[in-house]
C-alpha positions as CSV (number, residue, x, y, z in Angstrom):
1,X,48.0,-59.3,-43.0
2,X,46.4,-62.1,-42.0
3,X,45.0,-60.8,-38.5
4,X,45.7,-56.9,-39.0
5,X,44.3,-54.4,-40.9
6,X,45.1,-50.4,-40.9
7,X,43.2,-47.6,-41.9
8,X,44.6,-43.8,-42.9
9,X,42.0,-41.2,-44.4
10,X,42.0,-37.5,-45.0
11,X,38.2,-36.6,-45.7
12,X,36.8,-32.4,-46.3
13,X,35.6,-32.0,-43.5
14,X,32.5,-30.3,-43.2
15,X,31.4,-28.3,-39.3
16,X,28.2,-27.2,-37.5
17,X,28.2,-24.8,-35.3
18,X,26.2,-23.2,-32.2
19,X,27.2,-19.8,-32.7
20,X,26.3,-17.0,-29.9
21,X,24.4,-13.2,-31.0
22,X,26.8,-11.8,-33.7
23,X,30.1,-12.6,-31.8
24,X,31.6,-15.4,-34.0
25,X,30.7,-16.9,-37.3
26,X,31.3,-20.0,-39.6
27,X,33.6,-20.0,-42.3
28,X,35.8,-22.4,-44.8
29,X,37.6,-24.7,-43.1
30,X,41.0,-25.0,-43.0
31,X,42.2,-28.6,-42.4
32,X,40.8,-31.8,-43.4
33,X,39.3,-34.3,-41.2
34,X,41.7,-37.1,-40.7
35,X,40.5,-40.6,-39.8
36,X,42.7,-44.2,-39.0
37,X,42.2,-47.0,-37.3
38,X,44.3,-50.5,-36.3
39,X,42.2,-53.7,-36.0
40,X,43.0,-57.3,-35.0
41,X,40.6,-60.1,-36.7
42,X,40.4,-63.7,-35.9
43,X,38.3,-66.6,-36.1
44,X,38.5,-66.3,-40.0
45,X,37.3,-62.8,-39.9
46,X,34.2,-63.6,-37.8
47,X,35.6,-62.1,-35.1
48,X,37.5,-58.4,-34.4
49,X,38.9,-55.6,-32.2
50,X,38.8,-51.9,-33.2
51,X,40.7,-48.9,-32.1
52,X,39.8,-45.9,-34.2
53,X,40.6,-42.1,-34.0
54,X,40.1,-38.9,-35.2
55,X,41.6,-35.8,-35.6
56,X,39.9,-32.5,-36.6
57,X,40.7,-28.7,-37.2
58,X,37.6,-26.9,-36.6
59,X,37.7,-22.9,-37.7
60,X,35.5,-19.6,-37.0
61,X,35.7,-16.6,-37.3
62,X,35.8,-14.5,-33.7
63,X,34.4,-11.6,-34.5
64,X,35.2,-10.1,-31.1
65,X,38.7,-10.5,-31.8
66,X,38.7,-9.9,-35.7
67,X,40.9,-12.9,-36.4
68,X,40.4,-16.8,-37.1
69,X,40.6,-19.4,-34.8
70,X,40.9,-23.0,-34.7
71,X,39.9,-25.8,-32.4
72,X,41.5,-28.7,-31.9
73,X,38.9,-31.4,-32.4
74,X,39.4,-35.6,-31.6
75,X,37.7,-38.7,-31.1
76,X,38.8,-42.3,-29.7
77,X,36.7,-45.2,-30.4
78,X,36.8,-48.9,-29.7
79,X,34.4,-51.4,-31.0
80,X,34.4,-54.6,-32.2
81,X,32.0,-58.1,-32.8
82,X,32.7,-61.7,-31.3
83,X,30.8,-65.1,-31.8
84,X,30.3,-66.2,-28.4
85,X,29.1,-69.3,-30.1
86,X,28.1,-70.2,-33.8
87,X,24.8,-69.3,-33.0
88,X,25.4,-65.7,-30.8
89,X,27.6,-62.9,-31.7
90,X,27.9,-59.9,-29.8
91,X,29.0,-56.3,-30.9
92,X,29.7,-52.8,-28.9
93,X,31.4,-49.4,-30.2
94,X,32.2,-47.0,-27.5
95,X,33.8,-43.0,-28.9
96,X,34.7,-40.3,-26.6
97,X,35.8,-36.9,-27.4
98,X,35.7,-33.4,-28.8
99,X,34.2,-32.1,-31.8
100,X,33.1,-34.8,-33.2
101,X,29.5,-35.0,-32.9
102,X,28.7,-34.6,-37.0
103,X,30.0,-38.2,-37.0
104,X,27.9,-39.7,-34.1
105,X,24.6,-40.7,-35.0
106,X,21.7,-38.6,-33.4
107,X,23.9,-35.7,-32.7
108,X,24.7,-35.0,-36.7
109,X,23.8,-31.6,-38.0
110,X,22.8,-29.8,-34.8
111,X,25.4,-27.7,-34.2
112,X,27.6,-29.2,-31.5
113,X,30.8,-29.6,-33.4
114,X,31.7,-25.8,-31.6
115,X,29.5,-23.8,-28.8
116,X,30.0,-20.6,-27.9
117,X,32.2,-20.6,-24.4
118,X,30.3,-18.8,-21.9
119,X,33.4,-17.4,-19.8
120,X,34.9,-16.0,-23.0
121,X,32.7,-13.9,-25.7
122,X,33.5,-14.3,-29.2
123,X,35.0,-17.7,-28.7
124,X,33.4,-21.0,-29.4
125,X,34.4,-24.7,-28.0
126,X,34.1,-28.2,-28.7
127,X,32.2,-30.4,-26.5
128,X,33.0,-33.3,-24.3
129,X,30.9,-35.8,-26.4
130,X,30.4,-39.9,-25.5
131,X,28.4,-42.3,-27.6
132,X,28.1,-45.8,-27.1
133,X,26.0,-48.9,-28.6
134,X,26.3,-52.8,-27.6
135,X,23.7,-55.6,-29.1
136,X,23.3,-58.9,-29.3
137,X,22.3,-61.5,-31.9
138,X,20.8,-65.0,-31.8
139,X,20.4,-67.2,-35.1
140,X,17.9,-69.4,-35.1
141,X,19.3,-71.1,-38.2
142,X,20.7,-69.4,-42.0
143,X,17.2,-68.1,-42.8
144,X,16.3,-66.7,-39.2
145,X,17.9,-64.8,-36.2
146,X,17.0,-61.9,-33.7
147,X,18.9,-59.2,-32.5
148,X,18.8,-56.6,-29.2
149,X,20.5,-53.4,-28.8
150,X,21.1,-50.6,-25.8
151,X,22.7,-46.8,-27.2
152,X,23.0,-43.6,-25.8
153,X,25.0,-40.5,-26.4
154,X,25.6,-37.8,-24.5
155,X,26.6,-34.2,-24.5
156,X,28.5,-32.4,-22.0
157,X,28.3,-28.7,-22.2
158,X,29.2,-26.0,-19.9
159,X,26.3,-24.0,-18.1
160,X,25.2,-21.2,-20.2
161,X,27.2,-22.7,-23.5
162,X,23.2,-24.2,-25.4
163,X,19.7,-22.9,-24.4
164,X,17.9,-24.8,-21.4
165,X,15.9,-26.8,-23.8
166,X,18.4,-27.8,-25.9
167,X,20.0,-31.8,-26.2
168,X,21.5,-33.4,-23.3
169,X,21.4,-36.9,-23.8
170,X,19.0,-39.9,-25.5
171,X,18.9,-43.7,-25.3
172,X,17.1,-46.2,-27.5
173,X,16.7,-50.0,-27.3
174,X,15.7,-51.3,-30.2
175,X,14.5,-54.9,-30.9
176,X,14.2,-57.2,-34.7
177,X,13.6,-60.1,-36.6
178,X,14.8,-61.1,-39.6
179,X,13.8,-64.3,-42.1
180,X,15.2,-65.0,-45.4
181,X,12.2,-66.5,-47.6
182,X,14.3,-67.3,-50.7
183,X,18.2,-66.0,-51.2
184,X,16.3,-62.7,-52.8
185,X,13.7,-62.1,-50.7
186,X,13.7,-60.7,-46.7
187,X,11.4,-59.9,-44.0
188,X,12.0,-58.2,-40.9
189,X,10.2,-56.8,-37.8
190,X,11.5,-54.2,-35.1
191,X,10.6,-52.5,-32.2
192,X,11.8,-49.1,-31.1
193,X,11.9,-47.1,-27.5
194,X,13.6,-44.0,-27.5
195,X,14.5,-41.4,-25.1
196,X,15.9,-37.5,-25.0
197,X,16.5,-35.1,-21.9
198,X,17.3,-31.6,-22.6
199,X,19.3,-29.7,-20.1
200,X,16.6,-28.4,-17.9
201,X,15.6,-32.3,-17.3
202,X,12.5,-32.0,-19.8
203,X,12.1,-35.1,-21.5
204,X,10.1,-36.9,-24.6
205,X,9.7,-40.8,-25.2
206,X,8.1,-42.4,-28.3
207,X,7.7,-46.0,-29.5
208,X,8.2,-46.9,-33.0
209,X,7.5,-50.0,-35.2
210,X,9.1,-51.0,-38.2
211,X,8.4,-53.7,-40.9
212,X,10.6,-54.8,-44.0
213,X,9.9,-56.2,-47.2
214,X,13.5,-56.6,-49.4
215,X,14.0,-58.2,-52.8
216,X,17.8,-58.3,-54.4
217,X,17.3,-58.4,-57.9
């Protein structure tokens, strides 16, 4: 309608795992990944509020037990934009859950959909996970406008689940610029600090800058 828009999905899903020494191991999974959300728009569109979820059937094989098992894997997330005024618009995304981590930036592809449970060998389970991200952006006019940002995502694992130098949590804040020189041509500029602590409290830094040249054509 007007204001509301509604989302269903069903998507092959696709795991990684953390798997312990020879006790459990990956195999075909079972159920698809299923995906919705509800939103409410105003302002013409300019402006919205997200609530999104997920649902997931994550399966291994526990080889302690010679049978299959699933997990029950989910994820909430709200996010949204809003023009505070026609020249600021601010925008945030917050997801909690289980499971999910190939679908949260940073965290995709190293094996934290399912870690082995420590108190049980043979079985693996999914992670309390929480991500978040809020920015905001200034236009200087149609051609120009800056933009600020502040995200972190973090991993909560039981003691003796991931090795002691293994992903805890990281944070970046990132800074750009952005100038249209003609409809078809952009520039932009962008500064970026990021942080990650393992789980024995080691951490890394590193700085990054990045510069832009687009044509559309």
């Amino acid at each position: 309608s007007k204001h509301w828009q509604v989302a269903l999905a069903a998507e092959a899903p696709s795991v990684t795992y953390t798997l312990s020494d020879g006790n459990n191991m990956a195999i075909r999974q079972r159920m698809p990944d299923i995906p919705f959300y509800v939103q409410y728009g105003w302002n013409e569109g300019n402006n919205h509020i997200r609530v999104s979820g997920l649902i997931r059937g994550l399966s291994y094989r526990d080889l302690m037990a010679s049978r299959n098992k699933s997990v029950l894997g989910w994820a909430v997330q709200l996010s949204g934009l809003a023009n505070i005024t026609p020249k600021v618009m601010l925008y945030y995304q917050g997801v909690y859950g289980r499971g999910y981590d190939r679908y949260l930036n940073g965290l995709n592809g190293e094996g934290f959909d399912l870690i082995p449970d420590p108190d049980n060998q043979g079985k693996l389970y999914a992670p309390e996970t929480l991500g978040y991200v809020a920015g905001i952006r200034y236009s200087f006019s149609q051609k120009f406008f800056i933009s600020a940002s502040y995200s972190q995502s973090r991993l909560y694992s039981k003691t003796g689940s991931l090795s002691e130098n293994s992903y805890r949590y990281a944070q970046y804040i990132v800074g750009n610029a952005f100038y249209n020189l003609t409809p078809d041509c952009s520039i932009g500029l962008e500064y970026l600090y990021g942080r990650r602590s393992n789980i024995n409290r080691a951490d890394g830094q590193a700085n990054r800058i990045n510069a832009m040249i687009q044509y559309n054509f």
